[in-house]
Structure formats: structure tokens, C-alpha cells
C-alpha positions in Angstrom: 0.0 0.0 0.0 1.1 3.5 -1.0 0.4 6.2 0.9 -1.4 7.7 -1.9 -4.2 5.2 -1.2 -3.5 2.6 -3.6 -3.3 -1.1 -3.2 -2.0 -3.2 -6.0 -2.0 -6.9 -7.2 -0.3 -7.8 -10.5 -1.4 -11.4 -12.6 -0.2 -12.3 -15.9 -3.6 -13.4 -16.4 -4.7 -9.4 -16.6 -3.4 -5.9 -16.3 -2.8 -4.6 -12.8 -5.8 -4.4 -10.3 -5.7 -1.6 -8.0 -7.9 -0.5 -5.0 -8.2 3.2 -5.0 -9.8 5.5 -2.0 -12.5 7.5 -3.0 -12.3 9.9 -0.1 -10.8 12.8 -1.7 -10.9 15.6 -3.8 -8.5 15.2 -6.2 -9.2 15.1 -10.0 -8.3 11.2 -10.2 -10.8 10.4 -7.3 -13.4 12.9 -9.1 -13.5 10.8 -11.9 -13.1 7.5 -10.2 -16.2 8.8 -8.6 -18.1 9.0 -11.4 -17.1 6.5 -12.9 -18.1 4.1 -10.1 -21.9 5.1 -11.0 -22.0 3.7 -13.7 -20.6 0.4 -13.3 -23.8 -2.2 -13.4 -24.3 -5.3 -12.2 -25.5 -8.6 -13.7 -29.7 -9.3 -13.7 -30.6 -10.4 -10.3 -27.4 -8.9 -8.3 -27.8 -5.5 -7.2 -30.4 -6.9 -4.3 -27.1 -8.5 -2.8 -24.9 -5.5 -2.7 -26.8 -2.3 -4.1 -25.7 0.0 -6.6 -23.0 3.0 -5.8 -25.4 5.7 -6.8 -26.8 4.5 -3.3 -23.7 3.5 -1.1 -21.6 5.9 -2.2 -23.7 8.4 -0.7 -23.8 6.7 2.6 -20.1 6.3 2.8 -19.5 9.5 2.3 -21.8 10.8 5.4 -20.1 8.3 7.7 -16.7 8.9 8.8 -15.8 5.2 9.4 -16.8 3.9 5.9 -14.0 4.0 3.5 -15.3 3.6 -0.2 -13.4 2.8 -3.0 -12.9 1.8 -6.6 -11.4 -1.1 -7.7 -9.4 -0.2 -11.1 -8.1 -2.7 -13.7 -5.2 -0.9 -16.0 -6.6 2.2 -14.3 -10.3 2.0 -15.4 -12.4 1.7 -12.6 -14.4 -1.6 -13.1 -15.3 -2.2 -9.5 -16.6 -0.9 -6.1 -16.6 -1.5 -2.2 -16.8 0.0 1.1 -14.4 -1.0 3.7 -16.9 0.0 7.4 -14.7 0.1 10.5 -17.9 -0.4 12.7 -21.1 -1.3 11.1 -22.7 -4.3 12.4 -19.1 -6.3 13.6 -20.6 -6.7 16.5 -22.9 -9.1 15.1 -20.9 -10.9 12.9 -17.2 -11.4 14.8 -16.3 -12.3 18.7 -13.6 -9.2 18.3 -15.0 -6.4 16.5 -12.5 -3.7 17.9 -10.0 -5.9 15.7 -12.5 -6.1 12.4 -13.2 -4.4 9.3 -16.5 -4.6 7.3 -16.0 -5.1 3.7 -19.5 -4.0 2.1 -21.3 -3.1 -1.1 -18.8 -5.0 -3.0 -18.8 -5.6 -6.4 -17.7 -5.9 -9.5 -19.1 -4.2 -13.2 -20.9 -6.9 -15.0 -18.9 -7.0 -18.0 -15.5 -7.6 -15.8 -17.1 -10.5 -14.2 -15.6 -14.3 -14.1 -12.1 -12.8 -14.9 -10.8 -13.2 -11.6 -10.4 -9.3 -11.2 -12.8 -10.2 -7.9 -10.4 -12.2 -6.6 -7.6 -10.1 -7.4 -9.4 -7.3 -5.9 -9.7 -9.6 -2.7 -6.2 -10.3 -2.3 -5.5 -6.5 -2.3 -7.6 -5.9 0.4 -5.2 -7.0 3.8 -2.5 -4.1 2.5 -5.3 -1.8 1.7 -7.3 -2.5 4.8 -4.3 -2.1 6.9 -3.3 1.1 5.9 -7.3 2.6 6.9 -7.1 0.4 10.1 -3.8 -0.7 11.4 -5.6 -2.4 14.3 -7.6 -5.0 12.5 -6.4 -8.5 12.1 -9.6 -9.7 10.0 -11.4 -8.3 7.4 -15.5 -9.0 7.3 -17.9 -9.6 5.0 -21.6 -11.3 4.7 -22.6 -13.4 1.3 -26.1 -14.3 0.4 -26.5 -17.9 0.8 -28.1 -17.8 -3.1 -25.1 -16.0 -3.8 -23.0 -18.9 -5.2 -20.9 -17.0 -7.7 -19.4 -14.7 -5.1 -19.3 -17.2 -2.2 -16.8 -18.8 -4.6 -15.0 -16.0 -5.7 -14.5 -15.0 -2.0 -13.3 -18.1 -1.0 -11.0 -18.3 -3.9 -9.3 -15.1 -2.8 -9.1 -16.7 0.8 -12.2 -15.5 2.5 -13.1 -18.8 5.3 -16.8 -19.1 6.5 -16.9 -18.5 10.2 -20.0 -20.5 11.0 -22.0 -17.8 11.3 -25.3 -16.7 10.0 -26.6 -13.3 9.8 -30.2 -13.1 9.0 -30.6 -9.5 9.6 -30.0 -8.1 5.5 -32.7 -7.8 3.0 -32.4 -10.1 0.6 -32.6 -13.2 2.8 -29.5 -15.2 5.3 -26.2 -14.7 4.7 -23.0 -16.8 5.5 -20.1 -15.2 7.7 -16.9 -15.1 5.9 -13.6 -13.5 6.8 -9.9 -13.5 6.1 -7.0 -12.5 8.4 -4.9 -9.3 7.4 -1.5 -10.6 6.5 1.0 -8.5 4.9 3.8 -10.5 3.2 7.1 -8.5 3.5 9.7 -8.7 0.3 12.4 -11.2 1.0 15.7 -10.0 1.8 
């Protein structure tokens, strides 16, 4: 992680995905911004993480929600909040040492090309950088959800054994994944 706000994770399978804050108000975050509304989502999945024209908004009014766009060769083609409080309470034994990963998604057109995942594995450094304390990151998938169930497991998400049956579209599966920051060998 940069200080600049940036986490990156480079494949050989695509260009460089990057996780970009969208708490500023520089002329890269403005357009990030507006870019982010109008990524879509697939038929059928905006009930399971809502649209940024919606989130966005809410991040923006609370000052532990972190939102940001997940970029692929510096287009953004992705979205997410990172929430040091929300609901942890709920969902982890330790929510002083949690983050919340909501509203996550990628633009329907980027889909099943692992930039999910990617996006995923960029989260400890990025998360880390917002919330040095936390040791986990968070998150709650609808149990229809299969498509991101296994692209969160994929990028190392583990279900806890928890349910939350508190969202709207129906129960959801407790998933999280330590923060671990691999260091460059010496």
C-alpha cells in the first residue's frame, strides 16, 4: 500500500488491479467517482450488494466507511466500502479488531475474470493502511449468492460459521480472512 491510497496486485492473467480510495478531492478520485456510477451489475445482483449511486452516498456521510474503486489498467471496473464499525458486532467475537467489507462488487462485464479475486487479495495491505488495528477483514454473502461465495473463497475469504439473517435479501454466511502482509524477501 502507497500512501497515496493505492493497493496493487499484479497477474499475468490481466493488467494490474488496483484498489483506489474514493475519499478525496482530487481530479483522479473525481472521476473515479463518477465512474463508479455507472458500473452495473449482472440481472438479479444488485439486491445482494446495491448499486453505488446508493452506497456511495452513505459512505461519504459516515466517517468510518472508507469507499473505493477497484481499477483494472486504471479504469475503474469495481466498487466497495471497507466500514470500521457497522454491524461487527454481530458478525465477529472481536469487533475492535475487524473491518466490514460491504457493497462490494464488480461491473458486470468484468465478471468471471478473476479481477474479484484479485481485488480480494489486495484488500489486507489496503485495509491495513485505513485500520492498522484489524487483524480480520468481514464480510456477509447471500447464501443464493454462489458466484461470489466462490469468488470469495478463492481469494481466501473462510466461513466462520455464522449466519446473519438480519440483511434484506434473505440469510447470509459469515466469511472472513486475516490481514496478513507478506514483506519482500531479503
Amino acid at each position: 500500500m502507497s500512501h497515496s491510497g493505492t493497493a496493487t496486485v499484479s497477474r499475468a492473467a490481466h493488467a494490474e488491479i488496483a484498489l483506489l480510495r474514493l475519499d478525496s478531492d482530487s481530479p483522479r478520485v473525481t472521476d473515479l467517482r463518477a465512474a463508479v456510477l455507472k458500473l452495473r451489475l449482472a440481472p438479479g445482483q444488485t439486491r445482494y450488494s446495491g448499486q453505488a449511486a446508493t452506497t456511495l452516498p452513505r459512505a461519504d456521510a459516515d466517517p468510518n466507511r472508507t469507499p473505493f474503486a477497484v481499477t483494472r489498467a486504471g479504469d475503474a471496473v469495481g466498487f466497495g466500502i471497507i466500514d470500521r464499525v457497522g454491524n461487527l458486532g454481530e458478525l465477529t467475537d472481536d469487533p475492535a479488531r475487524a473491518t466490514l467489507l460491504r457493497a462490494f462488487y464488480i461491473d458486470a462485464h468484468w465478471q468471471h475474470r478473476g479481477i474479484g479475486r484479485a481485488a480480494c487479495r489486495a484488500l489486507a495491505p489496503f485495509v491495513h493502511d485505513l485500520a492498522p488495528e484489524a487483524t480480520d477483514i468481514v464480510l456477509t454473502v447471500n447464501e443464493g449468492n454462489s458466484v461470489a461465495l466462490r469468488a470469495y473463497t478463492a481469494a481466501g475469504f473462510m466461513a466462520t460459521g455464522r449466519r446473519y439473517l438480519g440483511g434484506d435479501a434473505g440469510p447470509q454466511l459469515v466469511l472472513r480472512k486475516p490481514i496478513t502482509l507478506t514483506s519482500p524477501s531479503s
